[in-house]
N, C-alpha and C positions, 0 to 999 in steps of 0.2 A: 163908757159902759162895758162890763163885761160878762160876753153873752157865752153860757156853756151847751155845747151842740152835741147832742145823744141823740142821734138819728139812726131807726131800725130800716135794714132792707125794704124798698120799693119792691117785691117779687117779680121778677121777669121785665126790671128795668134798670133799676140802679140799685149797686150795695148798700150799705149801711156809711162804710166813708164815701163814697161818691157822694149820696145823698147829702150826707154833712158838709161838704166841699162847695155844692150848690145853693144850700142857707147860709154858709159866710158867706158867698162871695156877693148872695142879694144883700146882706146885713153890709158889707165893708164897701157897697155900692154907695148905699145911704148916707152910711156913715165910716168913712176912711180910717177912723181913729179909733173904730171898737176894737176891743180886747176878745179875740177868740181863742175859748177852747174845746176841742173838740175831740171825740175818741167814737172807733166803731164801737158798736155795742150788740150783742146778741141776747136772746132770751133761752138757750140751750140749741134752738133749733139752727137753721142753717146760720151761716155768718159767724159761728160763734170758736169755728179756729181762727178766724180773721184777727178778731178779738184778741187774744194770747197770743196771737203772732207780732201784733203792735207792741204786744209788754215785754217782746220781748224771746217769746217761744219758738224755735225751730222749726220750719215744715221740711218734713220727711214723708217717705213714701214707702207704703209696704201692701204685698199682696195677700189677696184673701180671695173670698167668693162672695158675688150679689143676691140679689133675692130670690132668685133662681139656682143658682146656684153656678152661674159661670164665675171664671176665673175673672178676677178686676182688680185693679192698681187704686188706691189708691193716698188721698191725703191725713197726717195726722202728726200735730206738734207737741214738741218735745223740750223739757227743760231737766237737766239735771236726770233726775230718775221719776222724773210725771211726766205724764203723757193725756193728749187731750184727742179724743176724737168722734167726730161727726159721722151718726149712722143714718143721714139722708145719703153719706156716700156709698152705704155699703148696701143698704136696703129700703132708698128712698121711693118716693112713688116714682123720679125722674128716671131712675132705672128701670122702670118695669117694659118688656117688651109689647108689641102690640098684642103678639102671640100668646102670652104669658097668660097663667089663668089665676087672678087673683086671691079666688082660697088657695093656694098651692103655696104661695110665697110664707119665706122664712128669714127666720134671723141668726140662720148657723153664721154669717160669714163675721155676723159683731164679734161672738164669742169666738171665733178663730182668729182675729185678731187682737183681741184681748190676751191669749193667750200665747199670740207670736210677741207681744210687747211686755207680756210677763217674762219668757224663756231672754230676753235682750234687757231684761235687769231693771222694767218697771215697778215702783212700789205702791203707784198711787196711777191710775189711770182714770179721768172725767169721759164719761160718754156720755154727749151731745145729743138728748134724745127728742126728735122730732122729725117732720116731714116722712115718716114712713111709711112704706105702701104695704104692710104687713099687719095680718092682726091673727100671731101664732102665739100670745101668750106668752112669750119670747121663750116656747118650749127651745126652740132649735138653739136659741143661745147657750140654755141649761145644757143640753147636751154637749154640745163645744167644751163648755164649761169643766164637764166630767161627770153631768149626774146621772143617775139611771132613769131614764124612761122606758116603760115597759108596757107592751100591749096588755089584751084582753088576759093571750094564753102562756103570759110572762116570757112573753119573747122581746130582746133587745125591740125598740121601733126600727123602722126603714125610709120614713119620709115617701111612703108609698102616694101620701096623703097633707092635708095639714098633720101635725104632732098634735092637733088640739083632738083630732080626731081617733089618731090611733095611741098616745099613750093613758093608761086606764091608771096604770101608776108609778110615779114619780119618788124620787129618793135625791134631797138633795147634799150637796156638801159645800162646805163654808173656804169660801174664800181668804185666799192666806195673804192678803193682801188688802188697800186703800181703793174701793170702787164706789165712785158716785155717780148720780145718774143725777144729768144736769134736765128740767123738765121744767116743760111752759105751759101746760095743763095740771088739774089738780083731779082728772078723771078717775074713778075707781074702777077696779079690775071686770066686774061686771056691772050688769046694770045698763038702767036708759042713759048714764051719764058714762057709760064702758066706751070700752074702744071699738065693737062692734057694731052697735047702736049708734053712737056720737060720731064717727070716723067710717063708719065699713061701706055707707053709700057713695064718698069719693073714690075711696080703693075701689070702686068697682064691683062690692059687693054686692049678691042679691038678695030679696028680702027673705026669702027660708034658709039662707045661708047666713044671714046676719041672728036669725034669732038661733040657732044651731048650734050656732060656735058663742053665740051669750050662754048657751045654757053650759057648753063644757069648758067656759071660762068661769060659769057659777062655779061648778064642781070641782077644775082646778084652784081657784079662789079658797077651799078650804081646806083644801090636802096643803096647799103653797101658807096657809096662815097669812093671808091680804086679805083680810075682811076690815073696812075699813079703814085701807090705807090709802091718804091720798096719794095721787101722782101714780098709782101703780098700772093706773089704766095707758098712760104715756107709751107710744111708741107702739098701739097693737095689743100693749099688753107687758114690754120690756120692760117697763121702769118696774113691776112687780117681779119678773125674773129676777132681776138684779138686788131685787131686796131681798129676795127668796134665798140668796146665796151671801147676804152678810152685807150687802151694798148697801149704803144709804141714799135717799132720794130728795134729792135739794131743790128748791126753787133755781131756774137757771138763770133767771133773770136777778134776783138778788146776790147770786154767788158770784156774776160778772160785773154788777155794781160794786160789790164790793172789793175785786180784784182792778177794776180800774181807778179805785180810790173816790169813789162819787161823793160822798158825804162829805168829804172836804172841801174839793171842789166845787159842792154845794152853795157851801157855806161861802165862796168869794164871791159868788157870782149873783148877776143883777137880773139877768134872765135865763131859763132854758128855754131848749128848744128842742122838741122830739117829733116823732109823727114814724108810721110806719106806710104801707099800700093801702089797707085796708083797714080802718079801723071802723069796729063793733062790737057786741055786747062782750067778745072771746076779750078784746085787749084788755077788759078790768080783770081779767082771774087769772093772775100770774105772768101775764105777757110784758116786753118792757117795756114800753109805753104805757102802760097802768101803772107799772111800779114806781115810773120816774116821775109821775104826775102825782102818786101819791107821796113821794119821798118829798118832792119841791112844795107843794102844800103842807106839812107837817115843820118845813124850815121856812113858811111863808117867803118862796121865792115864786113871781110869776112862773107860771108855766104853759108855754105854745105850742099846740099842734101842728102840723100839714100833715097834710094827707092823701092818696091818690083818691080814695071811694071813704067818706063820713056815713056809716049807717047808724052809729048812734055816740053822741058825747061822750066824753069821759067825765064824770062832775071832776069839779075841783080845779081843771083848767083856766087860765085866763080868755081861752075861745081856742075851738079846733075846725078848721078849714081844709077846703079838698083846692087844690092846687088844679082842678079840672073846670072851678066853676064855670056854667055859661058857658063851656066846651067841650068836646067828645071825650071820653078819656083814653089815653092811649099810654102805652106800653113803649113807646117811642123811648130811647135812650137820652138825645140829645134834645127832645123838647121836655121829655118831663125833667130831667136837668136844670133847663131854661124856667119851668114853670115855678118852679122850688126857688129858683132864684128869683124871680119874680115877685112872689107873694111874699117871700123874707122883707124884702124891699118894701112893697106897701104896706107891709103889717106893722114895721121899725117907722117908718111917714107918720102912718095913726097913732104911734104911740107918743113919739116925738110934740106931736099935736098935744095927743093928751095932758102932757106933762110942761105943756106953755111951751 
């Protein structure tokens, strides 16, 4: 049998290959002689330089500023003249200080690297947009970028504030270059499904301050021309920057399906195997454990979940499981390891059964 292993991040326990390492090794328990294949996989959000760095991509390092605005190093890969990078590192929520005051944060430091990977001969730059602790509209990247934002009394802004707060008006200009915003939400720019509303109570934010910055993400929503764009609410509000300036905004999860060649691979194989930490209503709308469970149903290949916390199925699977049943669930490295290899193992038993 051969079993194709697409296992997303356990969050705050194991990666995305680790995860996958731990279902062959319960599958090749059982059965010695299966055929695995297996690849990290990301949905844009974290994991997803891993990803391009397996096919092949360079990690490099360069500095910029976080979501505050201190100086930070850090990671982002590199092939030829693309360039791929994850802005949980530059303005994730894991960055934010205890100190820090959650309307305050921005996303000048994406756009400042964006622009150091321009000046160093990038033509195509992928920004990994997820996990961030920001919801500025991604004025501060515009700015980086080179647009004008302008207060009340047409004075340059100062970042006194959020940008959502003190730019009144905006002018943007068009990117002379390849920028995609890789995005695992299909949120719009405002709204009960925006980033302030759907996202602003993990950041941190409060509730007059969540409805505040919807109402001047309404109002930059139509100066910006996102009125009904999906994906644009992603990142705070980035993935509509980004579009705002010429970017296009792709599903992250199908743009890494289809860079690791899944459809193919599909197609040999006898089962998959996906699961991420938590799966709920969020993994059917864009995430890759939805997509891959959609994908493997349309080429009628089973398809198996694990999972650390099951709050709701995904249809279409052959059955999705929490690798915690019957026990506390822990964040432990080397038991949830164990666990994943575990239920690999009894779920390949059952099936074995099934099949005489």
């Amino acid at each position: 049998m051969r079993h194709l292993i697409l296992m997303d991040t356990f969050k705050g326990s194991l990666a995305s290959k680790e995860a996958a390492e731990a279902v062959a090794a319960g599958i090749l328990q059982r059965d010695p002689s299966a055929i695995i294949d297996q690849s990290p996989v990301a949905d844009g959000g974290e994991g997803t330089l891993t990803v391009y760095a397996a096919g092949g991509y360079e990690m490099r390092t360069e500095w910029t500023v976080d979501l505050a605005g201190r100086p930070c190093e850090v990671m982002y890969a590199q092939h030829g003249q693309e360039a791929v990078i994850e802005v949980a590192q530059i303005c994730g929520l894991s960055m934010r200080h205890e100190t820090d005051d959650p309307f305050l944060l921005h996303t000048k430091g994406v756009g400042h690297l964006v622009q150091t990977l321009r000046r160093k001969g990038m033509t195509k730059i992928r920004v990994a947009l997820g996990g961030t602790g920001t919801t500025d509209g991604g004025l501060g990247f515009l700015h980086e970028m080179g647009c004008s934002l302008r207060d009340a009394e047409d004075r340059p802004i100062r970042f006194h504030t959020n940008p959502l707060v003190e730019a009144q008006r905006l002018t943007c200009i068009d990117a002379s270059f390849s920028l995609e915003a890789l995005v695992d939400v299909r949120s719009h720019y405002s709204g009960q499904d925006g980033p302030a509303y759907l996202f602003g109570p993990q950041k941190g934010l409060r509730r007059n301050e969540i409805e505040y910055l919807d109402q001047r993400l309404k109002e930059m929503e139509t100066i910006l021309k996102l009125e009904n764009i999906q994906g644009a609410g992603a990142a705070g509000g980035l993935g509509g920057a980004i579009h705002a300036v010429g970017g296009t905004i792709v599903s992250g999860a199908q743009s890494i399906l289809t860079y690791i060649g899944f459809e193919e691979r599909l197609r040999k194989a006898d089962y998959v195997w996906t699961g991420e930490g938590k799966v709920d209503h969020q993994s059917q709308l864009g995430k890759i454990t939805g997509e891959i469970v959609r994908s493997a149903g349309v080429a009628q290949v089973p398809c198996l979940i694990l999972a650390g916390i099951v709050e709701e199925k995904i249809p279409g699977a052959l059955d999705c499981r929490s690798i915690h049943v019957n026990r506390p669930v822990t964040l432990d490295k080397e038991q949830t390891f164990a666990r994943l290899k575990e239920q690999a193992s009894i779920w390949l038993k059952e099936l074995s059964r099934e099949q005489g």
